[in-house]
C-alpha positions in Angstrom: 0.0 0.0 0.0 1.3 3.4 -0.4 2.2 6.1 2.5 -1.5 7.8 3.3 -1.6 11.0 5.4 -4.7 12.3 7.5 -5.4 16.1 7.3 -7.5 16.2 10.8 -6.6 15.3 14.1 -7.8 11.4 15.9 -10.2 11.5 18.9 -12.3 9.2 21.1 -15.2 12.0 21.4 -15.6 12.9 18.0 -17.1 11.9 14.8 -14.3 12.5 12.4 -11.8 11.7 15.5 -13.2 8.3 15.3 -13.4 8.0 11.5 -9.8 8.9 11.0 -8.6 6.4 13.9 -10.1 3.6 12.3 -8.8 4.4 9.0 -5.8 4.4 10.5 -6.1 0.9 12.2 -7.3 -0.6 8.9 -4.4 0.3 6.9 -2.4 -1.3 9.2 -4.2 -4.5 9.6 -3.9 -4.9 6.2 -0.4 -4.9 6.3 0.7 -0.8 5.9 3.6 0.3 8.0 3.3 2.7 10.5 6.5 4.9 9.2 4.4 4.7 5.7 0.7 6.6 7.9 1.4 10.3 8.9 -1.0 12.4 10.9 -0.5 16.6 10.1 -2.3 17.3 14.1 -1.5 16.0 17.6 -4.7 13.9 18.9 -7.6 15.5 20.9 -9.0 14.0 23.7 -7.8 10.5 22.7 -7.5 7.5 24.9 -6.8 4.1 23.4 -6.0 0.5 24.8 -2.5 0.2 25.9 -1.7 -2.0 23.2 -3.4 0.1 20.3 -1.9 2.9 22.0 1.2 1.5 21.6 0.7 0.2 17.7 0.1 4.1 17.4 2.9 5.9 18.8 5.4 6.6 16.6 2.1 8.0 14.1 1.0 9.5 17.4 4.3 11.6 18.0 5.0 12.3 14.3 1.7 13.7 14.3 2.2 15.6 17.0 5.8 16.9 15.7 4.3 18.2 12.8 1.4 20.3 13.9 4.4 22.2 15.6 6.3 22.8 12.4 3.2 24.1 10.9 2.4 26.5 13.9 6.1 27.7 14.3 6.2 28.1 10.4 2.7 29.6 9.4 3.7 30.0 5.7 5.0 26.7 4.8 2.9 24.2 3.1 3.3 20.4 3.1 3.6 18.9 -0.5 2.9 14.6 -0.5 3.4 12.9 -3.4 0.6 10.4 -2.2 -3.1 10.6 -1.3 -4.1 13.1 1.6 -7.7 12.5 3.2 -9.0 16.0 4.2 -12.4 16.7 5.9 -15.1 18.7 4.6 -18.8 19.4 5.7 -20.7 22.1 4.5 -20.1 24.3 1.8 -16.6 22.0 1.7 -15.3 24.0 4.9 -12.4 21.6 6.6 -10.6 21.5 9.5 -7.8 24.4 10.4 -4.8 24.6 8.5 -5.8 21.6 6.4 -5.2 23.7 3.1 -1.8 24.3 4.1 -1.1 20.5 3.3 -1.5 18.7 0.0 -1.1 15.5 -1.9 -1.9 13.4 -4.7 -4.3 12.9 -5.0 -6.4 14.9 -2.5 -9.5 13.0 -1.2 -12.2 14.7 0.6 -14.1 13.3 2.9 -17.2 14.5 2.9 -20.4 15.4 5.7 -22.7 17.7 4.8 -25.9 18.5 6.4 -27.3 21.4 4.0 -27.5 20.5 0.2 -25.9 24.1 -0.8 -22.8 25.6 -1.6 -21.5 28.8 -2.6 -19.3 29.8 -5.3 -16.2 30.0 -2.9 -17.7 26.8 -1.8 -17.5 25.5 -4.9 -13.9 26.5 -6.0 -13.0 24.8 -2.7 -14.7 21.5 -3.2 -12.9 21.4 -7.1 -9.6 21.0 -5.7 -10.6 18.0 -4.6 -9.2 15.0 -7.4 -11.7 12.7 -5.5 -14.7 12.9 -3.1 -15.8 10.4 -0.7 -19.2 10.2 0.6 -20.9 8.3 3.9 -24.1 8.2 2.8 -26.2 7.6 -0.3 -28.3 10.7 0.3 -24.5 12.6 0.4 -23.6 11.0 -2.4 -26.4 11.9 -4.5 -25.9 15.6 -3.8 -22.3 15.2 -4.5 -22.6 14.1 -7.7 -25.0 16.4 -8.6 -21.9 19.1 -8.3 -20.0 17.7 -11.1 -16.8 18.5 -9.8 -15.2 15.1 -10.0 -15.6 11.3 -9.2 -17.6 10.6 -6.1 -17.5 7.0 -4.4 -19.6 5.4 -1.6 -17.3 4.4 1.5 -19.8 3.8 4.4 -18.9 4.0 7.9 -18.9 1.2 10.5 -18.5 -0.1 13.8 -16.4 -1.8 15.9 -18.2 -4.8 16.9 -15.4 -5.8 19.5 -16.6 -2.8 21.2 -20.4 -2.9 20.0 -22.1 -6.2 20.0 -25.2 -7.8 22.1 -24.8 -8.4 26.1 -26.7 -8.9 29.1 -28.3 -6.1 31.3 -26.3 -5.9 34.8 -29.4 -5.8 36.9 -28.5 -2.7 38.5 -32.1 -1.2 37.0 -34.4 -3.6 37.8 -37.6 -3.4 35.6 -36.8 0.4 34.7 -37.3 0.4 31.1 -34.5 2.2 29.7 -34.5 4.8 26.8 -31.6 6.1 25.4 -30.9 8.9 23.7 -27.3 10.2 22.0 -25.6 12.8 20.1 -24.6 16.3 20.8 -27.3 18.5 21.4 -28.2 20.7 18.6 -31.0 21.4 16.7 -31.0 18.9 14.1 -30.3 16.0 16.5 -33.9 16.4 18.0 -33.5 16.5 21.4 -36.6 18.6 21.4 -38.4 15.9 20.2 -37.3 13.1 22.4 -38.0 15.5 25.4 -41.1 16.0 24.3 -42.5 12.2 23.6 -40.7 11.6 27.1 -43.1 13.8 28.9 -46.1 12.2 27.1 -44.7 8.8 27.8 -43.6 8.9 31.5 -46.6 9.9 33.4 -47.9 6.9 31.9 -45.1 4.5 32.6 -43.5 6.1 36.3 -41.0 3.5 35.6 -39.7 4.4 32.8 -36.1 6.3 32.7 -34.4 8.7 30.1 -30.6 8.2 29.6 -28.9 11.0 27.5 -26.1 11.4 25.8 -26.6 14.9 24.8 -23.4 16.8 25.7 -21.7 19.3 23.5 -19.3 22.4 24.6 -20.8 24.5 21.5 -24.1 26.5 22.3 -27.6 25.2 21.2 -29.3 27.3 18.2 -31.9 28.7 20.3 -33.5 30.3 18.0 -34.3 27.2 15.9 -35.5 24.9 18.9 -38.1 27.9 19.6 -39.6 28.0 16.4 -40.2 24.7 16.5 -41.9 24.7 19.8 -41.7 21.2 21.1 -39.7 22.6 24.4 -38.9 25.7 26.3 -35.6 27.6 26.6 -32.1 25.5 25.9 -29.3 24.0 28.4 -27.2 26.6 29.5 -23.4 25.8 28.7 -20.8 26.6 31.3 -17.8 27.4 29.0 -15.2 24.5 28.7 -17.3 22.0 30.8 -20.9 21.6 29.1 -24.4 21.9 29.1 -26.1 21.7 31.7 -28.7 19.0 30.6 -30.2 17.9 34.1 -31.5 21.0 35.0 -32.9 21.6 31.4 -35.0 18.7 31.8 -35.8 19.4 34.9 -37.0 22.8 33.8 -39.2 20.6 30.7 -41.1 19.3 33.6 -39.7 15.7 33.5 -39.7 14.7 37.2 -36.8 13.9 39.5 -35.5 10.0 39.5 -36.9 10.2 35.7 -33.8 10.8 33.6 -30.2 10.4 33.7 -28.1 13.1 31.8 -24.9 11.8 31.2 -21.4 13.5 31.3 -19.0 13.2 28.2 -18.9 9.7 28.2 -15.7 8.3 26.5 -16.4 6.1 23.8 -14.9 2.5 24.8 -18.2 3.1 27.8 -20.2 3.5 25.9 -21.3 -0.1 25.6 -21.5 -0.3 28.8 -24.0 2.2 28.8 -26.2 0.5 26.0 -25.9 -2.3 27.2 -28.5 -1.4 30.3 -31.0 0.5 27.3 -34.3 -1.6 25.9 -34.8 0.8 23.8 -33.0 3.6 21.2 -34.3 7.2 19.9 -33.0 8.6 17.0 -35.7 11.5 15.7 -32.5 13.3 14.3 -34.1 16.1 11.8 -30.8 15.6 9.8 -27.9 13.2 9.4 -24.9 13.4 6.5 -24.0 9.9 7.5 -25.9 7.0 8.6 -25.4 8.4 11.9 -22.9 6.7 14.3 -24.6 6.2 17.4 -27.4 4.6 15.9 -25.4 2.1 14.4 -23.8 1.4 17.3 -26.8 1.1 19.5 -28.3 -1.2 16.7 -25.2 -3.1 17.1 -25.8 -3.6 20.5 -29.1 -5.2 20.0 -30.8 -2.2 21.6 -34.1 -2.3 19.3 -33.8 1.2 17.7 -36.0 4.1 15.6 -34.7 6.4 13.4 -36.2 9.6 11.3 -36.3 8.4 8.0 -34.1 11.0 6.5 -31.5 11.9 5.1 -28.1 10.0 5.4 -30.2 7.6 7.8 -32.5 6.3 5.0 -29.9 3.8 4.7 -30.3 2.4 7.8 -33.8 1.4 7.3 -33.3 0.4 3.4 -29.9 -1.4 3.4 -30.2 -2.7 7.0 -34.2 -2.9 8.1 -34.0 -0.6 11.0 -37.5 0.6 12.3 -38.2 3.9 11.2 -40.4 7.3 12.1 -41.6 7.3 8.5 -43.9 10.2 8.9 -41.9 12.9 8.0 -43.0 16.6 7.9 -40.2 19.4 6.2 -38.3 21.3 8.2 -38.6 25.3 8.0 -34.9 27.3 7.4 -34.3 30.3 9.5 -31.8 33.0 10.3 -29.1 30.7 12.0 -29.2 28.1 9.2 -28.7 27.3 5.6 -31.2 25.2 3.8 -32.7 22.5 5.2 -34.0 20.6 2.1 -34.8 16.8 2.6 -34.6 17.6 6.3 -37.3 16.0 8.1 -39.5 16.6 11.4 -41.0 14.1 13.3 -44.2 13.9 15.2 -44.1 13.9 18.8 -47.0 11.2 18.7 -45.2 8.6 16.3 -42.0 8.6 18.7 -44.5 8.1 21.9 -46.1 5.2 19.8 -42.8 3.8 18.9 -42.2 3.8 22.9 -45.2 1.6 23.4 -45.0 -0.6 20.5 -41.7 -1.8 22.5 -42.6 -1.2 25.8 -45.8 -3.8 24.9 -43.8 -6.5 23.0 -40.1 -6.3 24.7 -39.6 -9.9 23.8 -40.6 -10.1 20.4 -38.7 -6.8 20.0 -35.6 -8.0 21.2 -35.6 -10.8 19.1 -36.2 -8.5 16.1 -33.1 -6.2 17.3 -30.5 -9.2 17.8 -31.3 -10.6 14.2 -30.5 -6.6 13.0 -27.2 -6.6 15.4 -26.0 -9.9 13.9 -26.6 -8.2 10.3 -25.0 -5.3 11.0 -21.5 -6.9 12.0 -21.3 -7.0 8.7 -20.6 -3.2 8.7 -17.4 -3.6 10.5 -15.0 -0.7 10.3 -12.5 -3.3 8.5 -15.0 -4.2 6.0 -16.6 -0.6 5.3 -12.9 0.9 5.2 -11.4 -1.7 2.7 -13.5 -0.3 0.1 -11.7 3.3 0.8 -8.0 1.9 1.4 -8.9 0.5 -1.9 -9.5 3.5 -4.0 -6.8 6.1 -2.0 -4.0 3.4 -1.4 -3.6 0.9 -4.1 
């Protein structure tokens, strides 16, 4: 395989973070040497097991060595003479100082949540010699650009980490919704809280477990057009939102919810392990949305919008869906939210009960889903992409 260099920096608590480790772990199962994988930032916020951790040092420290260079030289620019994965999400912005390091080719690796770009946008996304796309529904709008080849790579999971297990007891016959992703707008916290409230009163033993934190504020002015809740968390710079009391302040009652802190992802199973049942109303996904996989993967029986990069979910893998999907309104704070979709409030609450009633057969239903989506490993989705940048 030849050298491959990542423009972004690995972490446990991010999206792309993720993505980029397990490209990373791929290319060397499949035989690439570490001197031949060479990371342009130090890692943020990432914790590994020892032995990955130690498969990963000398990338780790190169990394690391070179985001200096960069900072103590700010005019220089890296030239490769092999592919360079850069990130881009809307209107094909990247990461810092990404454009100050090129290859070739340059691959771009693509999440967009609003189908529009401008015509600096557009310049940017053409420098691009090949895009790469995490979802049909990004793909589609990718192509329609005609700025150059576009290709499929689909995310995974890591179903070492992610697979079915037993419940540890420790909740007794709570029945356990969860709920993750960083609070934002088109996430649709709103729209969990709000089935929540409709569902509890009627089931005292039910329980909420988020996974809502973020240390960027909510769009508050988009949560109160929609209406669903009042206010947003208040975020306490470099620590959070301050979910618990939001809810409180929704009216769900003490005892009713758990709002976790940042939860490091090698817990996370942990976490969904204890979970009957998974929420994703997400107005808007570029991907097939991460969590959802991964509580799928689990054998958590699990609903999401269908929208969006999670269409695929439902068409390529049979996950039950919220099918009834309303559009979305654009304001002020956001670009266009074409093929967005809003759910309603009364589906999710029936989607509660439909599981709440039929726990076993739903179970069942789940575990034949987890079993199909091992199939999505991170190996096998990222074999197709080592394929096109690296041989």
């Amino acid at each position: 395989m030849s050298p491959l260099v990542l423009s972004w920096a690995l972490s446990s608590v991010s999206g792309y973070g993720i993505y980029g480790l397990q490209i990373l772990l791929h290319y060397l199962r499949r035989g690439g040497r570490a001197q031949d994988l060479i990371l342009t930032h130090a890692p943020s916020a990432l914790t590994l097991p020892p032995l990955t951790a130690a498969r990963l040092e000398p990338v780790v420290t190169l990394g690391a060595k070179i985001q200096a260079f960069l900072q103590a030289n700010p005019s220089e620019t890296l030239q490769f003479n092999h592919a360079v994965l850069h990130g881009c999400g809307n209107d094909f912005l990247g990461f810092a100082g990404q454009d100050r390091v090129w290859g070739q080719p340059n691959i771009g690796c693509a999440a967009m949540e609003h189908l529009s770009c401008s015509p600096e946008g557009l310049e940017c996304g053409k420098r691009y010699d090949r895009l790469i796309a995490i979802s049909q529904w990004n793909a589609d709008y990718l192509k329609s650009l005609t700025i150059g080849p576009v290709d499929l790579c689909y995310q995974g999971i890591d179903p070492s980490l992610f697979h079915p297990a037993p419940q540890s007891g420790l909740y007794g016959d709570r029945f356990v919704i969860f709920s993750g992703g960083k609070f934002e707008y088109r996430k649709g916290q709103d729209l969990v809280t709000a089935a929540f409230k409709r569902f509890q009163p009627r089931h005292p033993e039910a329980l909420l477990v988020t996974a809502w934190q973020n240390l960027l504020p909510p769009d508050a002015e988009a949560f109160a057009r929609a209406g669903h809740t009042m206010g947003v968390p208040e975020l306490v710079p470099n620590q959070g939102l301050k979910i618990a009391a939001w809810l409180h302040a929704q009216g769900l009652p003490e005892g009713s919810f758990i709002a976790l802190p940042f939860t490091h992802h090698l817990l996370m199973p942990s976490v969904l392990a204890e979970c009957d049942l998974a929420l994703f109303p997400n107005r808007c996904e570029g991907g097939t949305n991460l969590v959802a996989m991964e509580a799928m993967a689990c054998g958590i029986p699990t609903y999401v919008s269908y929208n969006t990069g999670q269409k695929d979910l439902v068409d390529l893998i049979g996950c039950d869906a919220f099918r009834g999907q309303r559009p979305v309104p654009s304001g002020a704070s956001m670009r266009t939210t074409e093929d967005w979709g809003e759910t309603d409030v009364e589906e999710i609450v029936t989607a509660m009960e439909n599981i709440y009633t039929h726990r076993a057969e739903s179970r069942h239903r789940a575990a034949d889903l987890a079993a199909r989506l091992q199939e999505w490993s991170w190996a096998a989705m990222n074999e197709k992409l080592l394929q096109i940048v690296c041989f």
